[in-house]
Chimera marker file (.cmm) of the C-alpha trace (Angstrom):
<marker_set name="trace">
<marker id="1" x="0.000" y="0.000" z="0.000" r="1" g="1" b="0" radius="0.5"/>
<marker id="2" x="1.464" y="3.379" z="-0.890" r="1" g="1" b="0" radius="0.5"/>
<marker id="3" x="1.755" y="5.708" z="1.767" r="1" g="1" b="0" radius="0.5"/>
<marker id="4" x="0.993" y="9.104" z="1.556" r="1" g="1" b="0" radius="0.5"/>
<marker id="5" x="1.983" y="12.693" z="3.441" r="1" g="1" b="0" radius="0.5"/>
<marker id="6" x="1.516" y="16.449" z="3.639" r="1" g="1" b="0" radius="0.5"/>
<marker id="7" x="4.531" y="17.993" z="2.166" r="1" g="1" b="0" radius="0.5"/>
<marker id="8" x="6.126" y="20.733" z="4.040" r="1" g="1" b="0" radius="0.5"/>
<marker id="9" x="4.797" y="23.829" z="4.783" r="1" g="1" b="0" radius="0.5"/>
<marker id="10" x="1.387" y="24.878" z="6.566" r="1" g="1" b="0" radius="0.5"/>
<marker id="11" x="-1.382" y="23.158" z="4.901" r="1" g="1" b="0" radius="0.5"/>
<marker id="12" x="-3.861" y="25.525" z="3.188" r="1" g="1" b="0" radius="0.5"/>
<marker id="13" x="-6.605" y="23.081" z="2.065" r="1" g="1" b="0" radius="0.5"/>
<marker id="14" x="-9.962" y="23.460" z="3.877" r="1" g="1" b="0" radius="0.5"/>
<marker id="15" x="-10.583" y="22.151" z="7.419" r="1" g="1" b="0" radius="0.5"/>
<marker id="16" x="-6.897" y="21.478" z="7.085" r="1" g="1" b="0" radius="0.5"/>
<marker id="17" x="-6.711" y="20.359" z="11.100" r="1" g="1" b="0" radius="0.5"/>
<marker id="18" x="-9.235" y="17.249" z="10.578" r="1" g="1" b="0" radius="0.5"/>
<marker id="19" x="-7.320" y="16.460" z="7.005" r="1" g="1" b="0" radius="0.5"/>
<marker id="20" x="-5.897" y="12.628" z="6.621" r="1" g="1" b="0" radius="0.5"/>
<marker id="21" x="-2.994" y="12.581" z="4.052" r="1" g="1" b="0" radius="0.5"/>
<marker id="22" x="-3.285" y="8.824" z="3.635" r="1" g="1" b="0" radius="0.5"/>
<marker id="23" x="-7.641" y="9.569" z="2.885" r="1" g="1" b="0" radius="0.5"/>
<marker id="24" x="-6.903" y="12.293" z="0.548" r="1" g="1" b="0" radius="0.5"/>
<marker id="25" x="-3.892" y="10.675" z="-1.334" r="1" g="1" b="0" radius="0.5"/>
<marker id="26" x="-5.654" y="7.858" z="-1.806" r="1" g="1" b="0" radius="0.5"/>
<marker id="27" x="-8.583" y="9.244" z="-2.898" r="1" g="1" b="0" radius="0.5"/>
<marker id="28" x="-7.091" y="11.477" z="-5.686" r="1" g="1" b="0" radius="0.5"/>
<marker id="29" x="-5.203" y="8.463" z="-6.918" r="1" g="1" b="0" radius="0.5"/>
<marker id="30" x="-8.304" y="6.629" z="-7.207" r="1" g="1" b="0" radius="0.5"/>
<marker id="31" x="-9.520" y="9.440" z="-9.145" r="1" g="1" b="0" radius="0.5"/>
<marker id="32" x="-6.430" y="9.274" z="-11.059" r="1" g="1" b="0" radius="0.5"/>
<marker id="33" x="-6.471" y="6.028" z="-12.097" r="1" g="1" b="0" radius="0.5"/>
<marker id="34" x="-10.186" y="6.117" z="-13.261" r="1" g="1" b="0" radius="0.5"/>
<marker id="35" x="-8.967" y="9.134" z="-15.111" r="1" g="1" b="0" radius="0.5"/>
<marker id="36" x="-6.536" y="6.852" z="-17.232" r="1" g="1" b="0" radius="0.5"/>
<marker id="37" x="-3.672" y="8.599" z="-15.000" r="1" g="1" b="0" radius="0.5"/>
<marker id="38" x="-4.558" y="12.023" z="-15.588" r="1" g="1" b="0" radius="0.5"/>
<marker id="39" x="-5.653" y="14.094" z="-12.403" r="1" g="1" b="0" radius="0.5"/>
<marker id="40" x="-7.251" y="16.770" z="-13.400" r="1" g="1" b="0" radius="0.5"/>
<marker id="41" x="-8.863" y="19.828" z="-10.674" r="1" g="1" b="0" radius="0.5"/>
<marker id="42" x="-12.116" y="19.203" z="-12.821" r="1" g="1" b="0" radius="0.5"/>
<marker id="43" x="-11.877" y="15.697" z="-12.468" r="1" g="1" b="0" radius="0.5"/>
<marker id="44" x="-11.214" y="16.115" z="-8.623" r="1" g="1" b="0" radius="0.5"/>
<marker id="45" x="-14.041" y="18.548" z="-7.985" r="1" g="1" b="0" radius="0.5"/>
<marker id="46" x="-16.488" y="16.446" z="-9.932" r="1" g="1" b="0" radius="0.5"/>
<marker id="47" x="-15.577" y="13.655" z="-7.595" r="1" g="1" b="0" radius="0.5"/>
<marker id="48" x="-15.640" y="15.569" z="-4.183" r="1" g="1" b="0" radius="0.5"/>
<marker id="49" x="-19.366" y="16.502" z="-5.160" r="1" g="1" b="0" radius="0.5"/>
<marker id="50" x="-20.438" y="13.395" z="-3.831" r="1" g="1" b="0" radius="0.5"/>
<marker id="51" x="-20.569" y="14.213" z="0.264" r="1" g="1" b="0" radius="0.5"/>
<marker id="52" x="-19.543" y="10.665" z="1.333" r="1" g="1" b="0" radius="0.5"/>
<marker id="53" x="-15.959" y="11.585" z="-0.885" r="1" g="1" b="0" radius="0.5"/>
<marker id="54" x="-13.563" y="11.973" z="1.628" r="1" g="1" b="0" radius="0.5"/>
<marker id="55" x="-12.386" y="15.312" z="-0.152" r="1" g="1" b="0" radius="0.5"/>
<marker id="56" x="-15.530" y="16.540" z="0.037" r="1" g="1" b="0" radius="0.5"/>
<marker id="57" x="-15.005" y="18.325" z="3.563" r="1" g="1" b="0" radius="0.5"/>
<marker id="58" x="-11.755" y="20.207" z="1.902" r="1" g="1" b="0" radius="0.5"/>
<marker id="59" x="-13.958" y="21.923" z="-0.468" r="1" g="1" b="0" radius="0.5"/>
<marker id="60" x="-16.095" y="25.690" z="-0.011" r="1" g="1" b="0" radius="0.5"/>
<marker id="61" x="-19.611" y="24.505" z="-1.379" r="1" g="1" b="0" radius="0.5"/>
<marker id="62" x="-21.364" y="27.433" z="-0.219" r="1" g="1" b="0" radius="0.5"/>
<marker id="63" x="-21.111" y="29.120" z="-3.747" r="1" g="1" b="0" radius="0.5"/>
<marker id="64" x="-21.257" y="32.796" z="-2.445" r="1" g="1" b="0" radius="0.5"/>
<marker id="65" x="-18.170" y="31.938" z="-0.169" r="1" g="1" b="0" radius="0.5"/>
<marker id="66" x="-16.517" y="30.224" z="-2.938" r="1" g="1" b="0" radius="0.5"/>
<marker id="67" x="-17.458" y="33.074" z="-5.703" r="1" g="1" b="0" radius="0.5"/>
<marker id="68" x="-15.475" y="35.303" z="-3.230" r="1" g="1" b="0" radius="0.5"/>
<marker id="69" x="-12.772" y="33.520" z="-2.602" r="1" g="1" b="0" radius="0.5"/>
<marker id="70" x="-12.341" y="33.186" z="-6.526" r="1" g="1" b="0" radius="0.5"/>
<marker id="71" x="-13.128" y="36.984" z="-6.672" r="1" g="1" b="0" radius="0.5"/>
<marker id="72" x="-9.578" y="37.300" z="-4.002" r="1" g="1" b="0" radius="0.5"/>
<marker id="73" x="-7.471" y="34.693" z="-6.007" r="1" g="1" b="0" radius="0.5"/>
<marker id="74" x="-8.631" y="37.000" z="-9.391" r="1" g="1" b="0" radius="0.5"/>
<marker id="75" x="-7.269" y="40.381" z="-7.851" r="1" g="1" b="0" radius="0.5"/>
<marker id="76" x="-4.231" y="38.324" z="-6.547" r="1" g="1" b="0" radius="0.5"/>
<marker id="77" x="-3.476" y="37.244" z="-10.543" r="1" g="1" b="0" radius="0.5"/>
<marker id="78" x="-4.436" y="41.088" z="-11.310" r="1" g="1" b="0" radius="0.5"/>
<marker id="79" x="-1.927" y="42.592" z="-9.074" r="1" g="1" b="0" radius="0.5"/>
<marker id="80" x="0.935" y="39.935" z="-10.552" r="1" g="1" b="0" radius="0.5"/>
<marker id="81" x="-0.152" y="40.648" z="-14.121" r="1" g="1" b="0" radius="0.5"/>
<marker id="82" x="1.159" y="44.178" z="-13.839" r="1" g="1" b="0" radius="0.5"/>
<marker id="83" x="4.750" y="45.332" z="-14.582" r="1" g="1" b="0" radius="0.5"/>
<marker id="84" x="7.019" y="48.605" z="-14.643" r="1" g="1" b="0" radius="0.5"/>
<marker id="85" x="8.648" y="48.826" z="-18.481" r="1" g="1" b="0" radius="0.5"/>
<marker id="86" x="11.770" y="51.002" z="-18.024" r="1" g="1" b="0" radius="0.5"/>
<marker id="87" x="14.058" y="52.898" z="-19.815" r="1" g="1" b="0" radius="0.5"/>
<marker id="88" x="15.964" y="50.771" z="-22.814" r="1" g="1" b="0" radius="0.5"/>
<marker id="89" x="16.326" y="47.588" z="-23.405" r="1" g="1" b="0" radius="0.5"/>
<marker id="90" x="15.618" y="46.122" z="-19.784" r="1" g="1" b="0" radius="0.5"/>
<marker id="91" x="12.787" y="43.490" z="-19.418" r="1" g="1" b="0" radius="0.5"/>
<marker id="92" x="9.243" y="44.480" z="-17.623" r="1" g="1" b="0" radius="0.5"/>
<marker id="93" x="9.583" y="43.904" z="-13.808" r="1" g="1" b="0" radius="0.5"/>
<marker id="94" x="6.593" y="43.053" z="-11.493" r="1" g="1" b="0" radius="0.5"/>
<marker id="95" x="5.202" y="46.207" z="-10.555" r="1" g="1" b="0" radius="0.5"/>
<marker id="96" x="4.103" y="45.194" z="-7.062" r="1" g="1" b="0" radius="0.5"/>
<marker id="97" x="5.619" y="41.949" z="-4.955" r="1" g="1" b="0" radius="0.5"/>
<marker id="98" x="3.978" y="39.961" z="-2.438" r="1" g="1" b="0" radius="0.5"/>
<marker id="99" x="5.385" y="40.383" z="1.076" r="1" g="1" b="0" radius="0.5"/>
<marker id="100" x="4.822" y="38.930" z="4.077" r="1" g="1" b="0" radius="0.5"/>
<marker id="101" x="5.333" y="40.558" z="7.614" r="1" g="1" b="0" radius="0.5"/>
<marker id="102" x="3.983" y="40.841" z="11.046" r="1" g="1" b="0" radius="0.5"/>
<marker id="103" x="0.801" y="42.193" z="9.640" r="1" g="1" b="0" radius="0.5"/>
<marker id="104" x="-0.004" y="39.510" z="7.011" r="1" g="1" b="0" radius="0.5"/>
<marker id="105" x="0.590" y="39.626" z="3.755" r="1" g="1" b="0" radius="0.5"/>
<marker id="106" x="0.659" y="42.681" z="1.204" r="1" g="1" b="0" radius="0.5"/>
<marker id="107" x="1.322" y="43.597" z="-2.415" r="1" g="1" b="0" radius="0.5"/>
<marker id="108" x="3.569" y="46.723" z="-1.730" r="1" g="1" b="0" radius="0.5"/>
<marker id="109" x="5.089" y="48.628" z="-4.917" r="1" g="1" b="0" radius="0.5"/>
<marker id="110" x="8.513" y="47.645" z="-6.409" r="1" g="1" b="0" radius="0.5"/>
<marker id="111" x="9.394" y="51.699" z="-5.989" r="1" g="1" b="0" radius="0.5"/>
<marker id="112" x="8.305" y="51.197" z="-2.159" r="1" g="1" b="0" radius="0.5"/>
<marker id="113" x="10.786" y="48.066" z="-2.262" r="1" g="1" b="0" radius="0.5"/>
<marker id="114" x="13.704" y="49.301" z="-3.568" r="1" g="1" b="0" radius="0.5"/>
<marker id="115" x="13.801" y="52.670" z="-0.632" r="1" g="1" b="0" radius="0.5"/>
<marker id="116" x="13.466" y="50.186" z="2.022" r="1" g="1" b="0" radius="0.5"/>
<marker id="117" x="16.049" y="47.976" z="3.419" r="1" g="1" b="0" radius="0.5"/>
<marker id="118" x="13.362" y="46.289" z="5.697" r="1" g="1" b="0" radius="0.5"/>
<marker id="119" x="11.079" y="45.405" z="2.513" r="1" g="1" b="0" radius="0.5"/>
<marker id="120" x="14.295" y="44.275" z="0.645" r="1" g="1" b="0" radius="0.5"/>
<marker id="121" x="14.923" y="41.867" z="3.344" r="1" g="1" b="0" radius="0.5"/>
<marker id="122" x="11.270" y="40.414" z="3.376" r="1" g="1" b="0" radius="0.5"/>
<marker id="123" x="11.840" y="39.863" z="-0.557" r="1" g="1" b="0" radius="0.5"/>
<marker id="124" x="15.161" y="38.086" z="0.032" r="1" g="1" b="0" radius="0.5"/>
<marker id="125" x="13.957" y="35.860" z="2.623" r="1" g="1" b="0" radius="0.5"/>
<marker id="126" x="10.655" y="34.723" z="0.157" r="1" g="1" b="0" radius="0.5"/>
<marker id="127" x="13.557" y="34.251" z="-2.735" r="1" g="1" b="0" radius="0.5"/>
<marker id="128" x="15.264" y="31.973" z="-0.112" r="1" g="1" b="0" radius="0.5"/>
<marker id="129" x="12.164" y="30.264" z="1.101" r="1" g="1" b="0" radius="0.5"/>
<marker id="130" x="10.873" y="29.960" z="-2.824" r="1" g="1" b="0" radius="0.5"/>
<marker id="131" x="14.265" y="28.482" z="-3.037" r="1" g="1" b="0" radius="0.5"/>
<marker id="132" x="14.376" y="25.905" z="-0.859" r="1" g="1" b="0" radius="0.5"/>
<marker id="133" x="10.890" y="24.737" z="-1.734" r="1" g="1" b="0" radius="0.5"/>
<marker id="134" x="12.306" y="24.326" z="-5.367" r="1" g="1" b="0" radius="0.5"/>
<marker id="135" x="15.506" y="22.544" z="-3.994" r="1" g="1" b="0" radius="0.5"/>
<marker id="136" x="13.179" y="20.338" z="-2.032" r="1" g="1" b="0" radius="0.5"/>
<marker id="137" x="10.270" y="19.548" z="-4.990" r="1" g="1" b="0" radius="0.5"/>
<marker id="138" x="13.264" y="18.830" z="-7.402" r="1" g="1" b="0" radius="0.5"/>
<marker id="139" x="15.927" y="17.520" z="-5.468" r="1" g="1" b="0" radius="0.5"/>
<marker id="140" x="16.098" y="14.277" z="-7.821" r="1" g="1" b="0" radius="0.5"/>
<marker id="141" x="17.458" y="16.519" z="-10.393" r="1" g="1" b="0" radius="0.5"/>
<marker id="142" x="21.319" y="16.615" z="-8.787" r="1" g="1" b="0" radius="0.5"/>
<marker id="143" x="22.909" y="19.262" z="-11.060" r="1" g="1" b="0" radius="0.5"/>
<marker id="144" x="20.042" y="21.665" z="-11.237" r="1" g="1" b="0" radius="0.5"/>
<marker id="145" x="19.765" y="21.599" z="-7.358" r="1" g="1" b="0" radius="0.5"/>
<marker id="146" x="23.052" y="22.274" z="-6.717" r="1" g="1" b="0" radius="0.5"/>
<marker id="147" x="22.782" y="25.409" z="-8.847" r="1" g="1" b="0" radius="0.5"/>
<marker id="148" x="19.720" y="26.458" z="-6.731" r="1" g="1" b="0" radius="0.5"/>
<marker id="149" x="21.563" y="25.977" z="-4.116" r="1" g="1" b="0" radius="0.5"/>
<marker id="150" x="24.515" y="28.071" z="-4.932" r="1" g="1" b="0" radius="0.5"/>
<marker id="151" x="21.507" y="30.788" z="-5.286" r="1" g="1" b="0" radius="0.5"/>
<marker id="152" x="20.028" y="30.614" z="-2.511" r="1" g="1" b="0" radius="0.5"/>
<marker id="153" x="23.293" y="30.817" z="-0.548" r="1" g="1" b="0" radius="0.5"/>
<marker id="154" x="24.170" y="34.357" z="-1.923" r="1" g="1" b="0" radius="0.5"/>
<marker id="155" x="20.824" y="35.034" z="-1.361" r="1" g="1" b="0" radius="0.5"/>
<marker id="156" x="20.864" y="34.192" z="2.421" r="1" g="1" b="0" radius="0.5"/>
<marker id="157" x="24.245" y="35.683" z="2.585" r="1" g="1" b="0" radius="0.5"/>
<marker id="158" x="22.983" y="39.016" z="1.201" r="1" g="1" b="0" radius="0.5"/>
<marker id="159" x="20.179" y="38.919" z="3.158" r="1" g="1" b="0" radius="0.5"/>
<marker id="160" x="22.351" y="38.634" z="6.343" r="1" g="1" b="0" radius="0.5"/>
<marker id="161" x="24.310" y="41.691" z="4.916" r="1" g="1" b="0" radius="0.5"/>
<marker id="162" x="21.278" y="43.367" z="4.453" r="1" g="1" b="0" radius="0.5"/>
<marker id="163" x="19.999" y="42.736" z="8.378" r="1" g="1" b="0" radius="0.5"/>
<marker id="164" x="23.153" y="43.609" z="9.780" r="1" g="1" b="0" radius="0.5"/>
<marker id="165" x="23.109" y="46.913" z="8.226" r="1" g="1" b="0" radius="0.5"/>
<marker id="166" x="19.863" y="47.550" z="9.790" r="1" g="1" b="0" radius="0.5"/>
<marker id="167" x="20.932" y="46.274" z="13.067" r="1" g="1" b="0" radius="0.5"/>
<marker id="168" x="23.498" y="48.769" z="13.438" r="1" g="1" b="0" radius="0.5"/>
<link id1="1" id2="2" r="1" g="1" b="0" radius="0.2"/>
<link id1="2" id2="3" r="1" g="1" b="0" radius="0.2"/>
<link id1="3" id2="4" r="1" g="1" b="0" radius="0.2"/>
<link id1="4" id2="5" r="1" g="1" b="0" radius="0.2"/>
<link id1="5" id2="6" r="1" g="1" b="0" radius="0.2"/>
<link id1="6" id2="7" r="1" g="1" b="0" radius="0.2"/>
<link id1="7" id2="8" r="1" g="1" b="0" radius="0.2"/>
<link id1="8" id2="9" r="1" g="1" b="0" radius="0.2"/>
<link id1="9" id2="10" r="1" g="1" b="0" radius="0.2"/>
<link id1="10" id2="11" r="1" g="1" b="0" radius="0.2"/>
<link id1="11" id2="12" r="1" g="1" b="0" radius="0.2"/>
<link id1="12" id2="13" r="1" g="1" b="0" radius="0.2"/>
<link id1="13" id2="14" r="1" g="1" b="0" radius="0.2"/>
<link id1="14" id2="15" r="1" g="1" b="0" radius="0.2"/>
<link id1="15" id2="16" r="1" g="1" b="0" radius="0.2"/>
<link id1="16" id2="17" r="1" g="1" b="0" radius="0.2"/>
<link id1="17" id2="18" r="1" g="1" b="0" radius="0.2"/>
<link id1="18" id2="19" r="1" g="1" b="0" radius="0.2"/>
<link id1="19" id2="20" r="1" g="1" b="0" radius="0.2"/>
<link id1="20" id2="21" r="1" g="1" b="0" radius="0.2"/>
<link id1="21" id2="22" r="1" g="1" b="0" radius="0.2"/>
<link id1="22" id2="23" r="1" g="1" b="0" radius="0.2"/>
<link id1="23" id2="24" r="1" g="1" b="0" radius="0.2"/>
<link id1="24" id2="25" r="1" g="1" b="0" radius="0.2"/>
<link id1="25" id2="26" r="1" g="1" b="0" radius="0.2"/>
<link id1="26" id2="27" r="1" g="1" b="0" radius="0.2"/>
<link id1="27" id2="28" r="1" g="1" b="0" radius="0.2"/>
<link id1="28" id2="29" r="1" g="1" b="0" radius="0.2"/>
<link id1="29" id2="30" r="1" g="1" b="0" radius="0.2"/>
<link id1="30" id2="31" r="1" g="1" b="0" radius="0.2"/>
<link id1="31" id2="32" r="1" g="1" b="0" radius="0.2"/>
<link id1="32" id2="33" r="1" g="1" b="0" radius="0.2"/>
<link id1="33" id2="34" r="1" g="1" b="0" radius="0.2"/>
<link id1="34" id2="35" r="1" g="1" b="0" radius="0.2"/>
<link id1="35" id2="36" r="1" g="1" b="0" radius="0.2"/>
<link id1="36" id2="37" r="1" g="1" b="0" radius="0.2"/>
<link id1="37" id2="38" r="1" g="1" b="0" radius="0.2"/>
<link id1="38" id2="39" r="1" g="1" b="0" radius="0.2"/>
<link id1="39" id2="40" r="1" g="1" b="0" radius="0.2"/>
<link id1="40" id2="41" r="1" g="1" b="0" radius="0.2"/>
<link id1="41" id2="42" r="1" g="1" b="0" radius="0.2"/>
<link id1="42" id2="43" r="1" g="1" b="0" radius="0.2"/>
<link id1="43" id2="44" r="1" g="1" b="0" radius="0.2"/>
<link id1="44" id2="45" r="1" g="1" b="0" radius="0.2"/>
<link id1="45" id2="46" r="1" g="1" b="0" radius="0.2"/>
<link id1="46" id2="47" r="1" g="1" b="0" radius="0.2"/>
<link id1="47" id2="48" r="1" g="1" b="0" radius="0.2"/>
<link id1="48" id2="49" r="1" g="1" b="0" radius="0.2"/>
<link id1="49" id2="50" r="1" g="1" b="0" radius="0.2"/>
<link id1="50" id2="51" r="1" g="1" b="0" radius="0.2"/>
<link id1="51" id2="52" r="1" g="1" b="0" radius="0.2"/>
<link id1="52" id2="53" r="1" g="1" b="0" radius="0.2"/>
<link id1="53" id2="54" r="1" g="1" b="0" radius="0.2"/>
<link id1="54" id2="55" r="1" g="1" b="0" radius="0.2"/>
<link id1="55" id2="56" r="1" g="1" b="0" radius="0.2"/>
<link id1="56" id2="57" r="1" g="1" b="0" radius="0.2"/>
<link id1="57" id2="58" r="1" g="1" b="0" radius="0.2"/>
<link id1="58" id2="59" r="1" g="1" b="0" radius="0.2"/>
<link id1="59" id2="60" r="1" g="1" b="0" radius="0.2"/>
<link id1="60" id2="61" r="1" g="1" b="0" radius="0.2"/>
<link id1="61" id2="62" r="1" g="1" b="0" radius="0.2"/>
<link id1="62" id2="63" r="1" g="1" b="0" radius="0.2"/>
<link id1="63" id2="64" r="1" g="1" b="0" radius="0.2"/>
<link id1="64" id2="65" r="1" g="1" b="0" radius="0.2"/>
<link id1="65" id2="66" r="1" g="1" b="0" radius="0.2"/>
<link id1="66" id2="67" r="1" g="1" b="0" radius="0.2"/>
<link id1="67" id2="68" r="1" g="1" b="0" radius="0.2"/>
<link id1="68" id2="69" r="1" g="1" b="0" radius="0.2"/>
<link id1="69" id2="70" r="1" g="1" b="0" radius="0.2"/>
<link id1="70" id2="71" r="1" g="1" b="0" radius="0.2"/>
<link id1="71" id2="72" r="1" g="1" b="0" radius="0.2"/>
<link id1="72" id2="73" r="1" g="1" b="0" radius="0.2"/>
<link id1="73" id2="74" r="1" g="1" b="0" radius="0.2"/>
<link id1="74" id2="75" r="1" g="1" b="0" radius="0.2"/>
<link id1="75" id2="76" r="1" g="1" b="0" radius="0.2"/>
<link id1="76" id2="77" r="1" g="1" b="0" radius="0.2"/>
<link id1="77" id2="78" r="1" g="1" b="0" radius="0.2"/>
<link id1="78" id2="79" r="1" g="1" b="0" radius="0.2"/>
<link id1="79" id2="80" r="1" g="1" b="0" radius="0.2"/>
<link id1="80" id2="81" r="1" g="1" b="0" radius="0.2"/>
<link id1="81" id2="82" r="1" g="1" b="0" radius="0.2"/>
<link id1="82" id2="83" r="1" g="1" b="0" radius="0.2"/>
<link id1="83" id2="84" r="1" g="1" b="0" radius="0.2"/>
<link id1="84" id2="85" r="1" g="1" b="0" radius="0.2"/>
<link id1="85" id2="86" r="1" g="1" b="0" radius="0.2"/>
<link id1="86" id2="87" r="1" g="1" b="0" radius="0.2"/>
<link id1="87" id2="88" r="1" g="1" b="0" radius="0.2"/>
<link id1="88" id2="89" r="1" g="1" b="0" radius="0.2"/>
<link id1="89" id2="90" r="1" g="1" b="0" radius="0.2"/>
<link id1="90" id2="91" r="1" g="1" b="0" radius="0.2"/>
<link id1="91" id2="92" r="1" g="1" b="0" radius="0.2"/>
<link id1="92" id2="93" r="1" g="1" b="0" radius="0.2"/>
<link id1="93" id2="94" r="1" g="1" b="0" radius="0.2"/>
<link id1="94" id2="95" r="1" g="1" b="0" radius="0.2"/>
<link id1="95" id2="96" r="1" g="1" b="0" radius="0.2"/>
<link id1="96" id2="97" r="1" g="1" b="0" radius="0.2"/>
<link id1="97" id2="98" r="1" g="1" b="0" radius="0.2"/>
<link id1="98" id2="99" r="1" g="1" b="0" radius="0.2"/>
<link id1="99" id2="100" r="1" g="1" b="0" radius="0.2"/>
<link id1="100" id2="101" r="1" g="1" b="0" radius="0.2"/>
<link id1="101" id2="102" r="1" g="1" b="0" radius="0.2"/>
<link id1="102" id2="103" r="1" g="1" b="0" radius="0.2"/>
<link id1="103" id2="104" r="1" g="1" b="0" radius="0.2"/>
<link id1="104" id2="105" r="1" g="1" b="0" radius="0.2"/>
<link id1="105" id2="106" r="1" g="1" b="0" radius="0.2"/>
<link id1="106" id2="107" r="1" g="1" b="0" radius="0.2"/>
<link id1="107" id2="108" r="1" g="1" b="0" radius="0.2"/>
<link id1="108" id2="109" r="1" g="1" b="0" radius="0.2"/>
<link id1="109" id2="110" r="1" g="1" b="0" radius="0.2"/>
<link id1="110" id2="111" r="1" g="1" b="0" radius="0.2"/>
<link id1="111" id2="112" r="1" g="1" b="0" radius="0.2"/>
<link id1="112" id2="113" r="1" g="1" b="0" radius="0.2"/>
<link id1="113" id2="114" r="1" g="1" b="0" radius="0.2"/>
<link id1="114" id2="115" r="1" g="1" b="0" radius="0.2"/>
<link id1="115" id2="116" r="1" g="1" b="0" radius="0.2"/>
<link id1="116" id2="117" r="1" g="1" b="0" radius="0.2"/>
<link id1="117" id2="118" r="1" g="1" b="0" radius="0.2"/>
<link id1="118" id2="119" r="1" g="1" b="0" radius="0.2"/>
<link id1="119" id2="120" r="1" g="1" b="0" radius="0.2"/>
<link id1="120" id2="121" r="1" g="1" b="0" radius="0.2"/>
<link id1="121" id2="122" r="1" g="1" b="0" radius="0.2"/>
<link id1="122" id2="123" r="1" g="1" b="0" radius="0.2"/>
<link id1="123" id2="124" r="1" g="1" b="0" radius="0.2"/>
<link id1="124" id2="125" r="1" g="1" b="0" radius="0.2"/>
<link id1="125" id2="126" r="1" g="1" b="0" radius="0.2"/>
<link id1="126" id2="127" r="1" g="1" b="0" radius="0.2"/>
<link id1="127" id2="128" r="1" g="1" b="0" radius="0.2"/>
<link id1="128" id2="129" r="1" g="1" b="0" radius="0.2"/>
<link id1="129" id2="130" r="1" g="1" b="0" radius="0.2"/>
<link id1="130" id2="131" r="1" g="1" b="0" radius="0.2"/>
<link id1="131" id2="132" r="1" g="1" b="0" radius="0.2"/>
<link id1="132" id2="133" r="1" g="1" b="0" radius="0.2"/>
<link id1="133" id2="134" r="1" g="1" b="0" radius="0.2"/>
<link id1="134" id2="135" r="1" g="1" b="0" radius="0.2"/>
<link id1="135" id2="136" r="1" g="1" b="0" radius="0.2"/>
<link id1="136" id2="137" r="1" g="1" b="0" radius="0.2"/>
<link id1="137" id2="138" r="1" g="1" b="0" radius="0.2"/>
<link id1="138" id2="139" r="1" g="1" b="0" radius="0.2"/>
<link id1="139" id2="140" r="1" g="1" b="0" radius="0.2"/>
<link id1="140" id2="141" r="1" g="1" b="0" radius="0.2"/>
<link id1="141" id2="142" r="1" g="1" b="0" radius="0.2"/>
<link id1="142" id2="143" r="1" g="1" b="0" radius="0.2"/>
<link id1="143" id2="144" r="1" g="1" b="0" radius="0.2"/>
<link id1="144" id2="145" r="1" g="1" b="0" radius="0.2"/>
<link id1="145" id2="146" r="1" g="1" b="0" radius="0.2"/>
<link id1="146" id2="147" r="1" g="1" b="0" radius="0.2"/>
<link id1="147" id2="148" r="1" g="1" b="0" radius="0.2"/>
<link id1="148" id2="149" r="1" g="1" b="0" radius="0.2"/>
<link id1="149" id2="150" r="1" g="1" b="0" radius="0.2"/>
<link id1="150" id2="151" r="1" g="1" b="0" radius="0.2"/>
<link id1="151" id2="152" r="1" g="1" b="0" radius="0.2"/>
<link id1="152" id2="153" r="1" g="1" b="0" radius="0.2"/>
<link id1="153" id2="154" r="1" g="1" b="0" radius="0.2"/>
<link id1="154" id2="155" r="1" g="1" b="0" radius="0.2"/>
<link id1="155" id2="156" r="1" g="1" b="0" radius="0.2"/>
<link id1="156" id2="157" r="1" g="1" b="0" radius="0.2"/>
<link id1="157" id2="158" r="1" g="1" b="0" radius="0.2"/>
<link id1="158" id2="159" r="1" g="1" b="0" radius="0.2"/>
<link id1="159" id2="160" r="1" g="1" b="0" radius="0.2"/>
<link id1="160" id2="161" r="1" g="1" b="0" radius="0.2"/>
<link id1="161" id2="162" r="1" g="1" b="0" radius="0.2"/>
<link id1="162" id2="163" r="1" g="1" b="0" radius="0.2"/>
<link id1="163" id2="164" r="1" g="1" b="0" radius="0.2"/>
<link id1="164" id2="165" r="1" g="1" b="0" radius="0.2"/>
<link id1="165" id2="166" r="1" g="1" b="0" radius="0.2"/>
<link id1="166" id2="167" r="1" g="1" b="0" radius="0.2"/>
<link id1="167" id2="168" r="1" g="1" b="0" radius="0.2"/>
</marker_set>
C-alpha cells in the first residue's frame, strides 16, 4: 500500500486540522487512475461533489463563499499581471511583490521596495524560502539543485548583509 503525506509547509486546504494525508492521497489516486492517469482539478471537484468523498469536507460549497474567494485569487493574478517597463532595453519587472510581515501579507510597490532595506529583506527571505521549496520539490534533479543551491546561498548571505546593516 502506498503511503501518503503532507509535504512541508502549513497546509492551506480546507478544514486542514481534521485532514488525513493517507484519505486524501488515496482518494485522488483513485480518481487518477479512473482518469486513465490524468488528475485533473475538474476531475477532482467532480468527484468531491459526492458528500460521502472523503475530499468533500476540503472543499467551499457554499457558492457565495466560494465566488469570493475566486473573486480574491482574481485580484491576486491582477496585481501579478502588472509590470514597470523602463528605460531601454531592460525586461518588464513586477510592478508590485507579495510580502509577508507581522501584519499579514501585502502587495507593496517595487518603488516602495527598492527605498526600504526592511522590505528588501522580506523579498530576500521569500527568494530563499521559494528556493528551498524548489531545492526540495526537485531535489532528484542533482545538477540543477546544486545550482539552486549556490543561489540561494548568496541570497541568504545578502540577506544577512542586508539585516546587519539595519541592526546597526
Amino acid at each position: 500500500m502506498v503511503s501518503y503525506t503532507f509535504r512541508d509547509g502549513p497546509v492551506t486546504i480546507k478544514n486542514a486540522k481534521r485532514a488525513d494525508p493517507q484519505k486524501i492521497g488515496t482518494a485522488l489516486a483513485k480518481i487518477a487512475e479512473q482518469q486513465k492517469g490524468r488528475l485533473t482539478p475538474p476531475a477532482v471537484v467532480e468527484a468531491a461533489r459526492d458528500a460521502r468523498n472523503p475530499l468533500h469536507k476540503h472543499f467551499e460549497w457554499n457558492d457565495q463563499l466560494a465566488a469570493e474567494s475566486f473573486r480574491l485569487e482574481q485580484a491576486r493574478m491582477l496585481i501579478r499581471s502588472v509590470a514597470l517597463v523602463g528605460d531601454g532595453d531592460t525586461e518588464p519587472a513586477p510592478a508590485f511583490l507579495s510580502i509577508s510581515d507581522k501584519i499579514g501579507t501585502s502587495y507593496r510597490s517595487m518603488g516602495e521596495i527598492m527605498d526600504s532595506a526592511d522590505l528588501q529583506s522580506a523579498v530576500l527571505a521569500s527568494a530563499e524560502r521559494d528556493l528551498i521549496a524548489f531545492e526540495k520539490r526537485y531535489r532528484q534533479l542533482k545538477d540543477i539543485c546544486e545550482i539552486v543551491s549556490d543561489a540561494r546561498e548568496k541570497i541568504a548571505a545578502r540577506r544577512t548583509k542586508n539585516e546587519s546593516r539595519l541592526s546597526a
